[in-house]
N, C-alpha and C positions, 0 to 999 in steps of 0.2 A: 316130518322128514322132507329134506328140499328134494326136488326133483333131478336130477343128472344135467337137465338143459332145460332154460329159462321157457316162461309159456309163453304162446304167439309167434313162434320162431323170431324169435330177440337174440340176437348175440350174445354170448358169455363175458365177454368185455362193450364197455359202451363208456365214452366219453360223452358228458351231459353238459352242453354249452348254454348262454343264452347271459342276458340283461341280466344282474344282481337284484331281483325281486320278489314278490309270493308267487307265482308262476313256474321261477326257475326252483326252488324250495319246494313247491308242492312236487313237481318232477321228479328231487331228487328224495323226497316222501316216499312216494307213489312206488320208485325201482325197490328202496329198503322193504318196504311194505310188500312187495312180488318176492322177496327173498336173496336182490342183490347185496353185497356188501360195499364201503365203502373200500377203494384203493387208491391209498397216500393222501395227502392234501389237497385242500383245493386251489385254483390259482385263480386270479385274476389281475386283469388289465383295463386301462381304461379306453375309449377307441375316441376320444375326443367329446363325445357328447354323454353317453353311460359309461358305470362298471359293469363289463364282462365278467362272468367268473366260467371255471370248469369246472369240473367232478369227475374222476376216471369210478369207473363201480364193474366191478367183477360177477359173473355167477358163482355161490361156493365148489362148483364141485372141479374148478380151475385152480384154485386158487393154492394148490403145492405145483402148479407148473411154472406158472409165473413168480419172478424174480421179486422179492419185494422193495420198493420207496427207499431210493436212500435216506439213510438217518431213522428207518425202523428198523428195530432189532425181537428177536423173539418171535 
């Protein structure tokens, strides 16, 4: 069973930025793996020299208060 609120005092929502790499991937490992979920897509952009990307990741126990992703349904 997850906890009510993530460990380390972490935020219940976190947007996970950074260079499109193993680094940024292990990252967003590392939060699934502590028991965040994934929220919506990811994005990215390019800043001239790398790809950025993002990851928005929830704690579950937020996760009927927030609004979900347009274009997810269910």
């Amino acid at each position: 069973m997850t906890s009510s609120l993530p460990p380390d005092n972490l935020p219940t929502y976190r947007l996970l930025t950074g260079p499109d790499d193993a680094s940024f991937c292990r990252r967003v490992s590392e939060a699934l793996g502590m028991g965040y979920k994934l929220y919506g897509s990811p994005s990215a952009t390019f800043n001239g020299q790398n790809v950025i990307v993002a990851q928005a990741i929830v704690w579950p126990s937020i996760e009927g208060a927030i609004a979900k992703p347009t274009g997810q349904d269910g």
